[in-house]
N, C-alpha and C positions, 0 to 999 in steps of 0.2 A: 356473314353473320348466320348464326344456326339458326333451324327453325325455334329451337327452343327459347334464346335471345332476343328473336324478333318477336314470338309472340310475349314475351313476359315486357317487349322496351314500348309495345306499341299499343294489344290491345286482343282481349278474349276473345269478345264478339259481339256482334250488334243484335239491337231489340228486333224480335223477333225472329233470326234467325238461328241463334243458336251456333253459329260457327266462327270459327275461329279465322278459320282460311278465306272465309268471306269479307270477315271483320280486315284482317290484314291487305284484302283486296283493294277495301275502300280506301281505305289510310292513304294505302300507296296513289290510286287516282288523283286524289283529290291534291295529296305531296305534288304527284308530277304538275296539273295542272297548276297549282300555286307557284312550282318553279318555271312554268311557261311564263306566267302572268311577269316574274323577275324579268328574264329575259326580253320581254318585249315591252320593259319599263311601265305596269299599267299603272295607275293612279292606288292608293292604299284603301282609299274608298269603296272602287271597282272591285278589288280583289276580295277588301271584308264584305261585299255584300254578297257576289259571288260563292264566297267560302260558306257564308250563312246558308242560302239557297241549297248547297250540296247537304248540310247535315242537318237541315229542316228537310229534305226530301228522306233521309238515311232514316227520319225517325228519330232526332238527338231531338230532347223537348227545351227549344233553346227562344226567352221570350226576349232578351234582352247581352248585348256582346260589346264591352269598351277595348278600344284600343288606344293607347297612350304612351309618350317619348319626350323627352327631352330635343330640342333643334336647334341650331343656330341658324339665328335671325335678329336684326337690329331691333323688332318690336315688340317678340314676343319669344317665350323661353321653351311651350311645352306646346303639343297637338295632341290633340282625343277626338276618334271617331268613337260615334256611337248609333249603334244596330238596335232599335225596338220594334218588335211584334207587332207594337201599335202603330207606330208609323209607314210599319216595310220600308224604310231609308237608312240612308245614314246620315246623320250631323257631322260635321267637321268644327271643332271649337278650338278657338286657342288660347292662350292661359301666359299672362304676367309674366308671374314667375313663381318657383316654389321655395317658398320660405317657411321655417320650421314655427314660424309666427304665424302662421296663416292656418286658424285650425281646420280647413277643407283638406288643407296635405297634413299637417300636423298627426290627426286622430285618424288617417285612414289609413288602411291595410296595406295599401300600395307603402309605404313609408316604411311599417313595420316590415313586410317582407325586405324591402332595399337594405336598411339598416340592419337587419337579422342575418343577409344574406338566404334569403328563404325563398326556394322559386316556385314552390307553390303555396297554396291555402285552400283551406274547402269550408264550410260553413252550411251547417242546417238552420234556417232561419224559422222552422215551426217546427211542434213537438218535443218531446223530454230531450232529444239532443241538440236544440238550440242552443247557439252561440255566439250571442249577439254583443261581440267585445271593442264594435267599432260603432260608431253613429248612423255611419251610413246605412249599416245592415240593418238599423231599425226601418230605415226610413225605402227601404225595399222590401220590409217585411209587410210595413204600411199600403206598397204599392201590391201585394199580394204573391211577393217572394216566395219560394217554398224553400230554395239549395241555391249557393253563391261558391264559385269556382277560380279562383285567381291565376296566373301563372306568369312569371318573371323569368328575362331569356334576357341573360344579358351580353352585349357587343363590345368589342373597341372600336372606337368613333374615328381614330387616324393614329396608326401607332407611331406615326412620326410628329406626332402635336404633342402637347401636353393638354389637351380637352380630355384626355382619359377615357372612361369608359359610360356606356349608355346603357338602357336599359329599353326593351320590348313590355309593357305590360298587358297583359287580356285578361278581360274579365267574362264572366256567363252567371247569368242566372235566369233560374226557368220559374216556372207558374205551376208545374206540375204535382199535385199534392204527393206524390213519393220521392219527388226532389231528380236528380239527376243518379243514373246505374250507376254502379262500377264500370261498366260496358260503356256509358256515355263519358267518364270522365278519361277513360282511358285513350279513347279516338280523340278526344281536346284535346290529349296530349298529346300524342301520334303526330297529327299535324302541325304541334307547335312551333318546332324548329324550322322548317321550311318556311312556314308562315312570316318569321321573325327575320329569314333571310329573306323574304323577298321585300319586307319592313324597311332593312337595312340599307337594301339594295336603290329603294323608293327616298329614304331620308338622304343619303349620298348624291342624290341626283339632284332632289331640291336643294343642300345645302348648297352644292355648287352654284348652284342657278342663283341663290340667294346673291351669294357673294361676289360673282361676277356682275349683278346687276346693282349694288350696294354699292359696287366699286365703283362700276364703268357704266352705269346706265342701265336700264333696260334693252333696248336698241344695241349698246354696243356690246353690252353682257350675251345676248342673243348672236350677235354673231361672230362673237370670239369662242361661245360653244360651239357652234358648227363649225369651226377649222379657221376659221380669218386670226391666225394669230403668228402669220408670217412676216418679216418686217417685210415692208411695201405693201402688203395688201391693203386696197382702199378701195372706196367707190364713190365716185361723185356724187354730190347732195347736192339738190337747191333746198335751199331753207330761210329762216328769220332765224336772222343769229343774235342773239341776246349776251351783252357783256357786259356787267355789274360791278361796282369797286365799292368796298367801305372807305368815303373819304376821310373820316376822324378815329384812323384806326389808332394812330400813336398818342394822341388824346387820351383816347378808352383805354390804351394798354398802360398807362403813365398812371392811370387814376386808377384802376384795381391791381397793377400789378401780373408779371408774366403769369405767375398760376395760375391766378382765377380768367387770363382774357382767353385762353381757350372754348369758355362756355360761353364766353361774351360772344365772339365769333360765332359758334354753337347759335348761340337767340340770332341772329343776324342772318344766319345762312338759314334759317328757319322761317324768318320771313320772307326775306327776298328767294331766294332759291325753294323754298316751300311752295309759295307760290309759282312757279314757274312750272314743278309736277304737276300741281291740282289740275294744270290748264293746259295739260297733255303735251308740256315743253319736253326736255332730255337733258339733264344736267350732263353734261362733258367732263369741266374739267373742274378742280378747285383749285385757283394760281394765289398762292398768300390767302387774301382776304376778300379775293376777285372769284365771281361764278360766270363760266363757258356753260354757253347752253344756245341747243337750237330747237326750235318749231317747223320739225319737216313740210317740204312742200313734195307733193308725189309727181307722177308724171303730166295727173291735168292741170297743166297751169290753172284751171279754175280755183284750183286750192289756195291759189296767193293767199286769196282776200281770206280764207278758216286762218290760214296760221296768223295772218297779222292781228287777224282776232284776236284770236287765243291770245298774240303776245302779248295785246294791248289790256284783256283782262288781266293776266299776267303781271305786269307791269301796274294796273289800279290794286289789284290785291296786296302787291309789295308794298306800297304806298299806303295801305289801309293800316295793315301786318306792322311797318315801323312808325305808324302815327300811335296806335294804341299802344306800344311796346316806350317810346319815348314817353306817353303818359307816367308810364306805370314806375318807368324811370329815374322823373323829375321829383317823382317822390322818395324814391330810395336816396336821392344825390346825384345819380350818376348819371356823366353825359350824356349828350344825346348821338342816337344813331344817325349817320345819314350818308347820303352813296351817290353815287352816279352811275348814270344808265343807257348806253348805246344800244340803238337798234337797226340791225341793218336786213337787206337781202341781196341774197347772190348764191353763185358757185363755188361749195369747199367740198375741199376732197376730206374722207370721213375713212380713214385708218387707221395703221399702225407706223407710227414715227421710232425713232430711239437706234438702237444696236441690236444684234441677232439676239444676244442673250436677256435682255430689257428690253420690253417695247413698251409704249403707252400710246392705248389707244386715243385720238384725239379731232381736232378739225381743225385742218392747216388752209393756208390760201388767201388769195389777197383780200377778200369778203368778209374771211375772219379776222385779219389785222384793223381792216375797214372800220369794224364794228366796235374795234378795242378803240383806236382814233377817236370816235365818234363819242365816246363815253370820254376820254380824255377832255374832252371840249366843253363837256358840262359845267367843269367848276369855271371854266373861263368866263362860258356866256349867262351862268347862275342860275340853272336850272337842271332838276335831277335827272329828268329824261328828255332824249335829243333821240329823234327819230330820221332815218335818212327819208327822201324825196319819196320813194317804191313803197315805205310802210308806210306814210302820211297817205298814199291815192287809198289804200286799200282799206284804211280803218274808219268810223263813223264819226268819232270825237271830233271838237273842234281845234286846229291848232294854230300854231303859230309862228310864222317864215321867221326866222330867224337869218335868212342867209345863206352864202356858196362859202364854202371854208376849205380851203387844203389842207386836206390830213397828213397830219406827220411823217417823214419819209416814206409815206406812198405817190407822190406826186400826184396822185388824184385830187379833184373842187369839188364836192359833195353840199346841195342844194338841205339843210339841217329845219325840222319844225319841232316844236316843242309841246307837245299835243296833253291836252284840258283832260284829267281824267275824272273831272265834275261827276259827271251822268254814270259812270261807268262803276265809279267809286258808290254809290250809291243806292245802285241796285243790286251792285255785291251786298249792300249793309243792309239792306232789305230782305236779302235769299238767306244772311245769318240770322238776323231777326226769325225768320219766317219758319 
């Protein structure tokens, strides 16, 4: 690129200095270090505050910087940092969704530039060149705006998806009564493109993360990032294996019909397996209508007795979850939900199962069969949950011997209690109350 090119794509020169060659000095620094910050994957926060810091040092009069994108994520549709003067931080916020109903995106700028295809906008929000044709510029004019700066950089999100394409947007506005240079807007620019790849580079890493942990757990999302995604790779767990059945599922599917029992399922895995996050379980697997899930145990055996805990909250919150949900039910008409519930401990190996080209990551082992048994025997002996002899020492509640039962082709006798989640149930209803 000629010098004449790079000074007209980047930028005159900075306040005070009066040069050009300076101006193009800083551009480039600040480029390089934003594209270090890509490479060594820093957080989007780190970099925007970072990036702030350098051209509050250069003399750019900057009181206030949004950054915002589109993401995929199961809860949430969009992220915005945001840099104020006032605070010296950044906010990280996340956002529904954007619907052209929702006049916060509807009437803002960010929309008309997306829609217009327009990758910048500038706006003097005081004096005869004021241009105050969005809502929101009032309401920075109010906060004692002087110049508002937009800019839109836009990506493709995975050219082999049909997600299409995404959008970088940054915003700036200053306090300073002459607003922002030419010499200031032109180093915003300068940097923006690098800035927007290292954006990219940052959304790509969370999205993956997202979706390997959406899939496969937290736990097992994390180590199928790091390389465990060999078949046979595994690694022994001791844990509290948790294994759950909707018993009246062809009931429920009889009585709404195959399209709508998908949400049904949907409410149900929401209870029970909802509950099992809250209380720092690991959803594994979803088999039909059945949730795999464990409560690690680490190397101190003292830990038994935290996971049995956890389970045992666990297990009263699901309880809580499908009593208010079958309320709300009996009113609509429709059946009621209810399930069964094995809880066991032991030793499962925590991998990858399947063929070279398909694998699923999973928890194989006689502990985990043990547990599925153990939940089979529920509707026999009429009660939801059946806890083996190892979770009954370790939890508070009061239960209830039940008996030594052989589980189903494991040739094992397992000593089965049936544990009161009275007290437990209660103080959860208390901590929601509260």
């Amino acid at each position: 690129m000629s010098d004449k090119n790079a000074s007209s794509s980047v930028v005159t020169s900075l306040p005070g200095t009066n040069s050009a060659q300076a101006a193009r000095g800083f551009v480039r620094s600040v480029n390089d270090w934003v594209m270090e910050c890509a490479l060594e994957d820093t957080d989007i926060s780190e970099i925007l505050n970072g990036m702030v810091r350098r051209l509050v040092a250069a003399g750019i009069p900057i009181d206030r910087v949004m950054v915002a994108f589109k993401t995929l994520h199961p809860l949430y549709e969009g992220v915005s940092y945001v840099w104020s003067k006032d605070s010296n931080s950044v906010e990280r916020s996340t956002h529904m969704g954007v619907r052209d109903d929702d006049p916060d995106w509807a009437d803002s700028p960010l929309k008309w530039m997306a829609d217009s295809d327009v990758s910048f906008m500038r706006r003097h929000l005081i004096g005869p060149g004021a241009v105050l044709d969005f809502p929101i510029l009032e309401s920075f004019r109010r906060n004692r705006g002087t110049d508002y700066y937009a800019l839109m950089t836009p990506f493709v999100t995975d050219r082999d998806s049909t997600l299409g394409s995404n959008r970088i947007f940054m915003t700036y506005m200053t306090r300073r009564p002459s607003g922002f240079s030419d010499e200031d807007l032109a180093t915003l620019s300068g940097i923006q493109r690098r800035f927007a790849v290292s954006c990219k580079m940052r959304i790509n890493h969370e999205e993956t993360k997202t979706i390997l942990e959406t899939y496969l757990g937290s736990d097992a999302g994390g180590r199928v990032r790091n390389g465990q995604i060999k078949l046979g790779d595994s690694t022994k767990t001791r844990a509290v294996i948790w294994f759950s059945d909707m018993r009246n599922s062809s009931s429920v599917a009889t009585h709404v019909g195959d399209d709508a029992f998908l949400g049904e399922m949907n409410d149900f895995f929401s209870a029970t397996a909802g509950a099992v996050l809250k209380h720092g379980g690991q959803v594994l697997r979803y088999i039909g209508d059945a949730t795999l899930a464990i409560f690690p145990i680490d190397e101190n055996e003292n830990n038994v007795e935290t996971a049995c805990v956890s389970a045992l909250y666990a297990a009263a919150e699901a309880q809580l979850n499908i009593d208010q949900l079958n309320a709300t039910r009996e009113e609509s008409g429709k059946p009621p939900f209810d399930y069964g519930l094995g809880m066991h401990v032991g030793d499962v190996i925590y991998g990858n199962v399947g063929v070279p080209e398909r694998v699923d990551f999973t928890v194989v082992g006689q502990a985990a069969n043990e547990a599925a048994r153990i939940e089979q025997l529920t509707k026999q002996l009429g009660k939801r949950v059946l806890v083996s002899q190892t979770v009954a020492s370790f939890i508070s509640c009061p239960t209830v011997e039940m008996g030594a039962y052989e589980l189903q082709g494991t040739g094992v006798s397992v000593k089965l209690f049936a544990p009161d989640f009275s007290e437990a149930c209660h103080r959860l209803e208390l901590m929601r109350a509260g």
